[in-house]
C-alpha positions as CSV (number, residue, x, y, z in Angstrom):
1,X,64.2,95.4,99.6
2,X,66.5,92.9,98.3
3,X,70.7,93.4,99.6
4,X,73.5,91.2,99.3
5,X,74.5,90.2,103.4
6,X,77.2,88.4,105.1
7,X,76.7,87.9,108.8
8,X,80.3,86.4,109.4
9,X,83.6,87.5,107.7
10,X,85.1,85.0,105.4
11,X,84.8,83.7,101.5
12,X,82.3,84.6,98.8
13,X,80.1,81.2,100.8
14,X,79.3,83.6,103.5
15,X,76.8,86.0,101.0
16,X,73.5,85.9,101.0
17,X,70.3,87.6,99.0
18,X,68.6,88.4,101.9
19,X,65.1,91.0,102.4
20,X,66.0,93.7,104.5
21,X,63.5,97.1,105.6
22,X,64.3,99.7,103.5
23,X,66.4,102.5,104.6
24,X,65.3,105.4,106.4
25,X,67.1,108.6,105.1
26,X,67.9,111.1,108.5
27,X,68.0,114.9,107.9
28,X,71.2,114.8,106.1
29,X,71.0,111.8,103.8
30,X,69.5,111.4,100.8
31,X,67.8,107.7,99.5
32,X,69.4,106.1,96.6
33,X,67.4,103.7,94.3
34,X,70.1,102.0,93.1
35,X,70.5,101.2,89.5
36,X,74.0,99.7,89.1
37,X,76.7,98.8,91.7
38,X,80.6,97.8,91.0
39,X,82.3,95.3,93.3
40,X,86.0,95.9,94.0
41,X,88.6,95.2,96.1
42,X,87.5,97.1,98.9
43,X,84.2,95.0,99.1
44,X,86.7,92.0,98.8
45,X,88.7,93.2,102.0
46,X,84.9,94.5,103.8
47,X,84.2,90.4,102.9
48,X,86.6,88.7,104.6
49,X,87.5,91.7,107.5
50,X,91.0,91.3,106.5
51,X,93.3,93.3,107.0
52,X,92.3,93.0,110.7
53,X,92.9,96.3,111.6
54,X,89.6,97.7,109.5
55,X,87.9,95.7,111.9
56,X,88.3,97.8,114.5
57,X,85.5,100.2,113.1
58,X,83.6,97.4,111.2
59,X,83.3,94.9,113.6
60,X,85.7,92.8,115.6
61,X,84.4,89.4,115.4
62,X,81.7,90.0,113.0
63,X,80.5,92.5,110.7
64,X,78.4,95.5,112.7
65,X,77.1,96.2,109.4
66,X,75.7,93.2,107.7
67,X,75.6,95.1,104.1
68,X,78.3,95.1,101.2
69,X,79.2,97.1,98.5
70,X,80.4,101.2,98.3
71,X,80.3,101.9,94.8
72,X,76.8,103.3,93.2
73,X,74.8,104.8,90.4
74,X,71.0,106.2,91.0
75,X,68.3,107.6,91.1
76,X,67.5,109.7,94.1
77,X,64.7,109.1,95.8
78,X,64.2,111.0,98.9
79,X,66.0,114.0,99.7
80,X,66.5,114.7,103.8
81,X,65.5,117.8,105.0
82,X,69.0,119.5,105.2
83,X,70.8,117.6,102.4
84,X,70.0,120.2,99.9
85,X,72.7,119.1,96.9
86,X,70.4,116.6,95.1
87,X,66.6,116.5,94.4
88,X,64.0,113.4,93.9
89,X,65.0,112.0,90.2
90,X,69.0,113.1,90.0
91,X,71.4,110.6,88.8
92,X,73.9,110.3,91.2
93,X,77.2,108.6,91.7
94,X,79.6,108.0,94.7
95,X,79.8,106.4,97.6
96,X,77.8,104.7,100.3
97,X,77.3,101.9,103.1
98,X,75.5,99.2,101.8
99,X,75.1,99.7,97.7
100,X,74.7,95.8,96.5
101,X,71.2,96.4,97.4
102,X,67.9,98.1,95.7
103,X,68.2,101.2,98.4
104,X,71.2,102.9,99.8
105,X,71.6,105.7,101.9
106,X,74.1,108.6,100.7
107,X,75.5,111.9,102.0
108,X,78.3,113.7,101.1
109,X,80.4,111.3,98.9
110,X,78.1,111.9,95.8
111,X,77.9,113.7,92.7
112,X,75.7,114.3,89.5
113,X,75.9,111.4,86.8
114,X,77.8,112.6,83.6
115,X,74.9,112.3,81.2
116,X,77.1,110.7,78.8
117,X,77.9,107.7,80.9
118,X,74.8,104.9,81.4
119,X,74.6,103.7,85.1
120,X,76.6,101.0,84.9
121,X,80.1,102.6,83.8
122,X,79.4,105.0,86.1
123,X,79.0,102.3,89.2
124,X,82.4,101.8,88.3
125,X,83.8,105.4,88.8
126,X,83.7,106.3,92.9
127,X,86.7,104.1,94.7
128,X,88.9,103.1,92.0
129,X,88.3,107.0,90.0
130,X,89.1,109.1,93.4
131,X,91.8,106.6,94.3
132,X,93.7,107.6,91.0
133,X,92.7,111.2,90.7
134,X,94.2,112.0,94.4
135,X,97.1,109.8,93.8
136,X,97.8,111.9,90.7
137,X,96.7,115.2,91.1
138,X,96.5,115.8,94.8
139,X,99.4,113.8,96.2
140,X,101.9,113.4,93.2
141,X,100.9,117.0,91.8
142,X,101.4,115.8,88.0
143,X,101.7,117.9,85.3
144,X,101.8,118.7,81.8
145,X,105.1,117.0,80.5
146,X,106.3,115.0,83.8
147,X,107.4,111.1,83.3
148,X,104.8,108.9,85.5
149,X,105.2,105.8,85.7
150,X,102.0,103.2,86.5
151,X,102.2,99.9,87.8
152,X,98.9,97.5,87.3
153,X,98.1,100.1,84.5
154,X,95.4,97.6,83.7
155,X,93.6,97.5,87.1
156,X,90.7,99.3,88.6
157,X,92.8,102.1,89.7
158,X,95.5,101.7,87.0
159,X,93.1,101.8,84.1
160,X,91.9,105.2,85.7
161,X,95.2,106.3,86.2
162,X,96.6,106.1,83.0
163,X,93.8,108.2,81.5
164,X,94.2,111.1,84.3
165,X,97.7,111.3,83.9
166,X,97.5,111.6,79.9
167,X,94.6,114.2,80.4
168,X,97.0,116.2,82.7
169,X,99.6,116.1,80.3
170,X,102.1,113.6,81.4
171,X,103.9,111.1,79.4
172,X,102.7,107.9,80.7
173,X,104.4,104.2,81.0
174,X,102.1,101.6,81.8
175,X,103.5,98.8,83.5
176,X,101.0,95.4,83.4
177,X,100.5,91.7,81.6
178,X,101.4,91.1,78.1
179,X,97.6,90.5,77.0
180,X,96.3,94.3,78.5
181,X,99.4,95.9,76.4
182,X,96.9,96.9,73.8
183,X,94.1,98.1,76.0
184,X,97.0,100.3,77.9
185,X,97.9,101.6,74.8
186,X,94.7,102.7,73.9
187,X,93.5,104.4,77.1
188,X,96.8,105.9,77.2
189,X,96.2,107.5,73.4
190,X,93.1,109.4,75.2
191,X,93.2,112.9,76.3
């Protein structure tokens, strides 16, 4: 299979399209055929192994794992024998090691597609989607008529944020550049 590598930490130079076996689901993962992938800042900090501290689980001097990328939309391809959630042909979304490639390995991190959404806005859903919901919901416990107020409203996580805290109720103020006013606007006029 085809993946995007890096075998050093550093700048976008240090990629490469490289072949790589395909992945071997064990008993409790489940093989993703990948269909669409988002980049985000995570990848960016997974890149360059900055800040240094994550490299204490991902490799010190270089990466242990030479594969990028989290965020995914699939098809599933083989199921392990106790990861019973998902069957051959779902569409999935979530999270894994290693999803700028044609394979990925998933586990618990994943859920069912919304049929309305193609693969590639979904891709786009996992980091940046959680990242908002907990910060709203689960940590700041908004609700229906509560002030929140969203800096980088037009970010990965902003943009997601200012549409879960309308659909909870909230009255929303986005903070962010003069030239995403109008999108802000807009996503914050859904719900």
């Amino acid at each position: 299979m085809k993946a995007i590598v890096r075998c050093a930490y550093g700048s976008p130079d240090t990629l490469r399209l490289q072949d790589l076996e395909k992945p071997v689901p064990n008993d409790d993962q489940i093989l993703i055929k990948v269909r669409a992938a988002a980049v985000n800042p995570l990848d960016w900090h997974f890149m360059r192994g900055i800040p240094y501290v994550m490299r204490m689980e991902a490799g010190l001097h270089r990466p242990k794992d030479l594969r990028l990328g989290v965020d995914v939309a699939g098809e599933v391809e083989v199921v392990g024998k106790n990861a019973r959630r998902f069957q051959p042909g779902d569409h999935i979304v979530g999270v894994c090691s290693g999803s700028l490639a044609q394979y990925c390995l998933g586990g618990f991190r994943l859920a069912l597609k919304p049929e309305s959404t193609n693969f590639e806005q979904a891709s786009a859903l996992p980091v940046a989607g959680v990242t908002a919901l907990q910060a709203l919901r689960d940590s700041g416990k908004v609700r229906a008529g509560q002030n929140v107020l969203i800096n980088g409203a037009s970010g990965g996580v902003g943009t997601f944020a200012v549409q879960i805290a309308k659909s909870l109720g909230a009255n929303v103020t986005g903070v962010c550049s003069g030239r995403n006013a109008g999108l802000v606007r807009r996503w914050a006029q859904i719900g």
